[in-house]
Structures are given as C-alpha cells and as structure tokens.
N, C-alpha and C positions, 0 to 999 in steps of 0.2 A: 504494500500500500504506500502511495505516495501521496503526502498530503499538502495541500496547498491552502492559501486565504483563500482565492478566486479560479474559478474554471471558467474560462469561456470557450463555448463550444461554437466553430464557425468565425471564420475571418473577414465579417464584412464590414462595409463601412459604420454600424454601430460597433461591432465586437470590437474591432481591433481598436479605434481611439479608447472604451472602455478599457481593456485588457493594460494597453499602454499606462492608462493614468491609473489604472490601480498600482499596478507596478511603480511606478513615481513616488508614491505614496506610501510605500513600504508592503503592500500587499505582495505575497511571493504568487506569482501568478501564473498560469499554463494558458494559452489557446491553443487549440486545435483545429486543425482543420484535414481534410481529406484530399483536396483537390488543389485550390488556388488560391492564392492570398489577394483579397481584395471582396470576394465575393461577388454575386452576379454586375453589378452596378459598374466597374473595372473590367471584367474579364468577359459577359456575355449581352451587358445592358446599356448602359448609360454610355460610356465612353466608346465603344464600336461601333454599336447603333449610328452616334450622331456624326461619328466620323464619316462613315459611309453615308449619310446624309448630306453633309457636308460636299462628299464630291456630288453626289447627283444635282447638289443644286447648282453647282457649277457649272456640270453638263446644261443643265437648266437654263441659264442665263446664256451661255455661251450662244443655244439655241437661238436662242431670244436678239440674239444682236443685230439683226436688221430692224428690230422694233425702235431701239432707239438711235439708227444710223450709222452700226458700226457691221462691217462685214466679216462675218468669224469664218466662214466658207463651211465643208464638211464639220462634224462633232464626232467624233469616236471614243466609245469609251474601254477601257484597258483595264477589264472587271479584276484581272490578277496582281495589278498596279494597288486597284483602288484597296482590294484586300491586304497588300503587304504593306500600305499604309495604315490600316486598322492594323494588322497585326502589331504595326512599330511603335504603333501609340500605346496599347494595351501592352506592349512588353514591358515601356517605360514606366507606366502608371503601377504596375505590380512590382516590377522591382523595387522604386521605390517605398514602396508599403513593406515591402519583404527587409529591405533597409533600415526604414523605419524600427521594425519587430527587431530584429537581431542589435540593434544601438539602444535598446531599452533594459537597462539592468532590470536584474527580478523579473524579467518576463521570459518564459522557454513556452517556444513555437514546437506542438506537438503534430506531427503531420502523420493522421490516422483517421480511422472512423471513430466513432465512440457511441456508446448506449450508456443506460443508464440500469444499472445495478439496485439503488435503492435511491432512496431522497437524498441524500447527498454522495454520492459513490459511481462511480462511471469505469466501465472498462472498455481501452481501446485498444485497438487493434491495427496497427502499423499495414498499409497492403502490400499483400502477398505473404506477410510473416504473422500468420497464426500465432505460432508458437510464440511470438515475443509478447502475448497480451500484456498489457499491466493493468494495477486499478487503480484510481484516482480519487482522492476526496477533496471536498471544500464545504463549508460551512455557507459561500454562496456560487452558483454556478449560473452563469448566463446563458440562453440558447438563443443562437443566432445563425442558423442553421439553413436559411432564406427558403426559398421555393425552387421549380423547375418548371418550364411545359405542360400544361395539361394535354392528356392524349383522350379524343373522347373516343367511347365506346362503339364507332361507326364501323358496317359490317363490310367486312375487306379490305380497312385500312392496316392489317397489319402484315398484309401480303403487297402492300405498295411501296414503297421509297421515298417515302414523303419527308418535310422538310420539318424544321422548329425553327425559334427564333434564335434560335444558339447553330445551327447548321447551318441553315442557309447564310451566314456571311462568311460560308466557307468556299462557297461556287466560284469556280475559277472561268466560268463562261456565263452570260447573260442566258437567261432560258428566253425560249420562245415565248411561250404563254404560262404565265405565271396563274395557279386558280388557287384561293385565303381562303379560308375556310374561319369563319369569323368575322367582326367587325366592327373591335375593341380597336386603342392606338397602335397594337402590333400592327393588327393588316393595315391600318392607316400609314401608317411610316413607312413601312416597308413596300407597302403597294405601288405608294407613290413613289418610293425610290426606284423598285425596277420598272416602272414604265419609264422614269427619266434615264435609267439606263438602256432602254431601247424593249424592253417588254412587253409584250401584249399583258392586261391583268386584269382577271375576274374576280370581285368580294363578293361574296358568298354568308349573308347576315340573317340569321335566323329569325332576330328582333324587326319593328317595323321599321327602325332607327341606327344608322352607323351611332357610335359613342353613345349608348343609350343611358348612359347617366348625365347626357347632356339636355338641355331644355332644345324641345323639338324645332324649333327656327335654327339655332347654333348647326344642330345635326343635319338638317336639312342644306345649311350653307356650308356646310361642308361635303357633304354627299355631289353637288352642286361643282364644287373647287374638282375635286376629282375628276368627274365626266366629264368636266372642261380641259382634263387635263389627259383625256382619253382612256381611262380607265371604267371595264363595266361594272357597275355597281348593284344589286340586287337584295333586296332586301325583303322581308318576310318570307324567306328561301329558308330550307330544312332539307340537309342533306341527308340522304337515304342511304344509299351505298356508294362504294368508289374501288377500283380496278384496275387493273395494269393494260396496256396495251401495246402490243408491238413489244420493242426493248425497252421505250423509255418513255411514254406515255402515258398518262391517267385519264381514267373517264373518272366523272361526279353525275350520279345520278341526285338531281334535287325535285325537293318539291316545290312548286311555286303557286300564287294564285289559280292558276290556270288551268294546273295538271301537274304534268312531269318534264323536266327538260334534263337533258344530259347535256353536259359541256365536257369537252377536249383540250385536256393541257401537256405542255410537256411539263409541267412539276407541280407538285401538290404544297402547301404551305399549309400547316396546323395553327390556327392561332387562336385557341380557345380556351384561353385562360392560362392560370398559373394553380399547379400542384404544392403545396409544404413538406419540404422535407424531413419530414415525420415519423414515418413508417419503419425506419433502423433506428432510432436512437430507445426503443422500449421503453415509452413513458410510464406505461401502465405497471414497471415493477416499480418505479418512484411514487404513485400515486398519483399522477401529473394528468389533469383532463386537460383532453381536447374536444374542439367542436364537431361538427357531423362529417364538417371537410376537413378535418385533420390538424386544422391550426391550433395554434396553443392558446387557451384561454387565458386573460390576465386580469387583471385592476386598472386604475386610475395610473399606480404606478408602477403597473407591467412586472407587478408581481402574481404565478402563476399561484392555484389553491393548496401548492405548496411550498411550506415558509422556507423564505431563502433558495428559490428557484424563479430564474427571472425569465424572459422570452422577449426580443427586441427585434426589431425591423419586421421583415416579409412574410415570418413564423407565426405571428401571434395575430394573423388576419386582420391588422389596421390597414391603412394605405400604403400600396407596394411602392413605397418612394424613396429614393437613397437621402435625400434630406430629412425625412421621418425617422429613419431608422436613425439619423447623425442625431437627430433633435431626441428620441429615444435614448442614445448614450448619454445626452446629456441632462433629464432625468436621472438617471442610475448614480451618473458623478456627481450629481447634486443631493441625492436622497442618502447614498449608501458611503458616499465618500466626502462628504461634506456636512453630513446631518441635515439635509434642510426637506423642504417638503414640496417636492415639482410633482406633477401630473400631467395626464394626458387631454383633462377635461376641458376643453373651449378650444384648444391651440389651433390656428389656420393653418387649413390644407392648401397651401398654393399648387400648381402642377401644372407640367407646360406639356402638351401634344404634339411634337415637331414634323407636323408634317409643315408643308410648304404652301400657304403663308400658319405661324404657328397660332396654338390655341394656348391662350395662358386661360386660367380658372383658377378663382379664389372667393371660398365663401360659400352662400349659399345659390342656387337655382329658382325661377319661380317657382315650381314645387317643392321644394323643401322650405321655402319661404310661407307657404299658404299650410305646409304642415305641420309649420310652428308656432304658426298664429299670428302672423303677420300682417298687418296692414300693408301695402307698401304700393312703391311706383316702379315706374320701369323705365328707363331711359336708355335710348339705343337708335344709332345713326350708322349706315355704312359707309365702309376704309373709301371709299367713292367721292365721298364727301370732307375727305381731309385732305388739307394742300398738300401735305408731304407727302402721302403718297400717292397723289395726282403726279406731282413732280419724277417721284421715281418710278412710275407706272408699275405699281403697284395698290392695284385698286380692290382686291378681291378681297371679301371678309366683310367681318360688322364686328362693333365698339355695342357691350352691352354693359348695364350696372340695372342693380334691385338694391331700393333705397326704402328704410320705412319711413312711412306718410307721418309717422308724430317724431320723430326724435330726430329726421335726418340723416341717422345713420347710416353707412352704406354697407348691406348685405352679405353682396357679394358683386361680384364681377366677371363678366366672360370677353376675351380679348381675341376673335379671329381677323388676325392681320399682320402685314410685316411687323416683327420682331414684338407680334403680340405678346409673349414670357417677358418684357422686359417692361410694357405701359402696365402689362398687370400687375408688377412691382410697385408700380410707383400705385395703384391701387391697395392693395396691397400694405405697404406704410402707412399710406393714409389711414384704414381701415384699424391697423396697431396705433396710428398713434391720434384716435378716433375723433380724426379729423372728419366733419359732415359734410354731406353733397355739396351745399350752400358754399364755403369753402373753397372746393375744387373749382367752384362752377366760377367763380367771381377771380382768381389769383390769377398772375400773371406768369405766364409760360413763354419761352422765347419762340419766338419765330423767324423759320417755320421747324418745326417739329411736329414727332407724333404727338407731344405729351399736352402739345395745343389743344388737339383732339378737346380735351375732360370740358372746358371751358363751353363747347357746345353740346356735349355729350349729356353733361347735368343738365343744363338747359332746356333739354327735350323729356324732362319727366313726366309720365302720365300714366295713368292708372292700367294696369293692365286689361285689356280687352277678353280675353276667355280665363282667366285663372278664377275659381270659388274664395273669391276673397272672406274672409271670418267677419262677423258683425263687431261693426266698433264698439267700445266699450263705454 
C-alpha cells in the first residue's frame, strides 16, 4: 500500500492544475493517468479541433477572394499538411503539461488505469504489466477521468468503419461525401470544416433542431449559414440502419417525414454524444453512485455521496467545457486547500460553437427564461445591420440578449456572428459585473467595431412574441 494526501485520477485540464497545487502545498500527491496528459480538451478536443478549423477557414477566405477584389486563383487543400499541423500543436501543448507535472515537487505522475478498491483505496495497473498492480490510498481522491464518443446502438454500425470525433482528424485524404450522424457542435464544426475542405456533407439530426439546446430562431440561423455554405442538412431524420458498400462506402438508411431515404457516402461520422468514462474505474466497490448514464453524481461542491471522493470536469455530467472543469479545480483549491466555501450554484456557463461565423452563449435562452419565471424582453438585430461587419462582408448571423422587464438585468445572450465568443465576453462581464441593459444601451463604444453593435442591440427590446410569458406579480 502506498499512501498519499491526494489521488487524482485523470490528467485533464481540472486534474492536473489541482494535483499540481496540492502538491505546492505540501500535499504528497499521485495522478494518474492511462493514456495522455492533458486530457481530451489538449489531445482530442479543444486544441485540434480548432486548429483544423483554423485552416479551413483559410481555405475559406482564400475562396472568397474575388468577393473583395483580390485574385487567389485555384485553393487546394493538403489534408496531411493541415493534420501535421494539429499534430504539432497538440505535441506542444502536452509536453508542456507533461513538463509542467515532472517540475512539481511532491507530485508523481502515475501512468496506469486505476479502479477503485474501496472508498479511499484504488489499484492500478501499469499497461501491459498485470503483474506490477499496486494499491493506493488517500484520505481525498479526485476523478477526473473525462468522457469519450458515444456509439449508438444502430443496427450495422459495427460492421462499418465509421469515424468519431477523435478519428477523423486522422484522414490523410479529404473524403468525398462526408454523412454526421447527429446534430450537436460536433457535426456542426466538423461538417462545416470538411465541406471547406472540399467535401460533399450530409447532417443527419434526429431532433427538429440543429443545436437543440439553442432557442429555435438561433438554430434555424444556423441551419440556414450551412446550406448557404453547401452542406445538406436534414432534420427530424432517424436513422435506421447503415452498411458497407463496395470497399469503402456506406449506405444510411433514414427515416424522414416522408418515408424512407437512403443516402450514399464514402464515410460515416458518429456524433452522438459523449460517453463517461466510468465503466473501469469500479465505483460501486467505493460506494460511489452514478446516474443512469454513468456520470458521477456530486454537490454544490463536487463532492461525490462519498466523503472525501471528488469528480470534476466531463465525469460528473455538468457542462462538457474545458473552462468548467478549470473553474471546477478551482472550487476544490478553494474548498479543500484553502478552507473556504466555493460552489457550483449560479456560476455562468459561457460557450463558444466554432463553426464559421461563431456562436458565443451565455446565460439563459427564452425558454429557460419563461421557466424560471421570468418576465423579460428580447432584443435582437442581424450581423447585417452592423457596420463592421458590412465593412468586412461578413454579414451572416444575429446579435441576441433576454433582459428582464423589472430589474434590467441581462439574462443571457446569444452571439451568431464574426468573432461572436468574443462580443459575448464582453456580455458576458457585463452580466458578472451586473451591469443593466440600460447601460450597454447608452455607453460609448469606439467606432467602428463589433462591440458598437450593444448600443442598438438594447435598443431594440421588446416583449417576446410567442414565449408563455408568467403573470406579473
């Protein structure tokens, strides 16, 4: 038995700044991990993703250059180029983190699987060497253990060759016809990156709604950016079965309004959530519940129903955001390393959707607005009608805010348009440093800018038109 202050299980961006600063601290402390230091957000999510975005929107633009007078001639894109540049970025960003880990006294990087033995007790298992299990204790252990893919249950998908969001930015060739199966920011991102790299590409959305946690105008203006962007979109589609064909081929048999349609791609994309990885670590001899889908139940302050077992970032079914899970760590360093008292209760969910132009979100929607009791207004003008991006012809998207009708306060905010994650920041602060529409509407912003935008944006408040608003009080 080897015993320690602190165990944290899973190298991601909450684990490791935790594991580090306990360590700082005098805590003798172990992470472990199995795979790759940094956790999805470094190695399969955040940083690869938006890299590979990055070039498409080049290709993007490039395309574009007789729109504003510049002749770029052919676009070709160098899909093994554009991958050895992800690769180069994520090498850097994990070494560094790996750097980080090994320059931190009192911390030893455990690279294994691990389970859980009893409530505080864990044996891991080094891969490939059985034999060398050991057992580990700590008085607190963290799991941070993220998610993976969901794979759904669809009949013949496991005789196909189909893709995830962690495979596919392995392709060293542009496919012909790309078909998503989904219609979350996965296939949104990705969809729209490989048609910018020359793909033909079908979504494939169950719901009636791409982004269906989005208020349906937002969803629709996005559905909308797509087609224009040449991509088919289909929604209230329910796929039935899917199939090999030829050598390298897939059929999707869907169901749609209408009947049945089969579509032909040369590659299948899975993008139907995200799984917890759960299922190895043997909660259930610690006494540790989970939900129905696997994730680890918590508190306020992300402690699990057993004492001194924590679960942070992807694991414990909050929002799958690498700044949640950061903001999560720092809970933990605040609570357990500092004595103080942080929680999870009220804190803003900001989140950006990168497709191209982006979707920042912060706050509440009109429906989560009306199902909190909300009085409130709605203010909302399209990127069409902002000089800035008249100037850099970039017109697509709409400016939204939900303000309540007695206090001013601003809701939430939904931002589709260029470098929408960055006006929604400045919403965003406002909103932390509760500042009121009234405010926004009246202050002076330089011109021209986006952030000019707020100035007529609040301006346009008015009652929403179909939401059940709640009788005043």
């Amino acid at each position: 038995m080897q015993e320690y202050d602190v165990i944290v299980i899973g190298a991601g961006q909450g684990g490791i700044p935790f594991a580090r600063e306990a360590a700082a601290n005098g805590r003798k402390t172990a992470l472990i991990e199995r795979e790759h230091v940094g956790g999805t957000c470094i190695n399969e999510g955040c940083t690869p993703t938006k890299t590979m975005i990055a070039s498409a929107r080049v290709a993007h633009l490039a395309q574009r250059g007789p729109d504003y007078g510049v002749r770029t001639g052919t676009v070709e894109v160098d899909l093994e180029r554009v991958r050895q540049r992800k690769r180069d970025i994520v090498e850097s960003w994990r070494t560094g983190s790996e750097d980080g880990i090994e320059a931190t006294d009192g911390l030893t990087l455990v690279r294994s699987d691990a389970r859980f033995t009893g409530p505080q007790t864990l044996a891991v298992t080094p891969a490939g060497s059985p034999e060398d299990e050991l057992e580990l204790s700590a008085p607190i252990i963290v799991i941070d253990a993220g998610t993976r893919p969901s794979i759904p249950p669809l009949p013949g998908l496991e005789d196909v060759p189909y893709l995830t969001s962690t495979s596919i930015m392995e392709l060293a060739e542009v496919p012909e016809h790309l078909l998503i199966l989904g219609g979350g920011y996965v296939a949104v991102e990705f969809g729209q990156m490989f048609r910018r790299f020359g793909s033909r590409v079908t979504i494939v959305e169950r719901n009636p709604h791409l982004l269906s946690q989005e208020d349906e105008d937002v969803s629709e203006a996005i559905a909308e950016i797509l087609r224009e962007d040449g991509l088919e979109v289909l929604t209230e589609s329910t796929a039935q079965q899917v199939g090999q064909t030829g050598q390298a081929g897939v059929e999707l048999e869907v169901e749609i309004s209408n009947g049945t349609r089969v579509l032909s791609g040369s590659h299948l994309l899975v993008a139907t959530g995200r799984t917890p990885n759960t299922e190895g670590l043997n909660l259930e001899s610690a006494g540790i519940l989970a939900d129905h889908g696997g994730f680890v139940t918590v508190d306020d302050r992300l402690e699990s129903n057993v004492s001194g077992v924590y679960a942070i970032g992807d694991i414990n079914g909050g929002p799958a955001l690498t700044h949640i899970s950061y903001d999560d760590y720092r809970i933990l360093k605040t609570n357990l390393l500092e004595g103080g008292q942080a929680g999870t209760e009220g804190r803003l969910v900001p989140y950006v959707v990168f497709m191209d132009p982006q979707l920042g979100r912060v706050g509440l929607n009109e429906r989560q607005a009306v199902d909190r009791g909300h009085r409130f207004l709605v203010g909302q003008m399209p990127m069409s009608s902002v000089a800035r991006a008249l100037e850099t012809d970039e017109t697509r998207g709409l400016m939204k805010v939900i303000v309540d009708a007695e206090s001013d306060e601003i809701l939430g905010a939904a931002v589709l348009g260029i470098e929408g994650g960055e006006i929604m920041a400045i919403l965003e602060t406002a909103m932390l440093g509760k500042l009121t529409a009234s405010v926004l509407r009246e202050a002076i912003f330089a011109h021209p800018t986006l952030a000019e935008a707020m100035n007529n944006l609040f301006g346009s408040l008015s009652a929403p038109s179909d939401a059940k608003m709640p009788e005043a009080s």
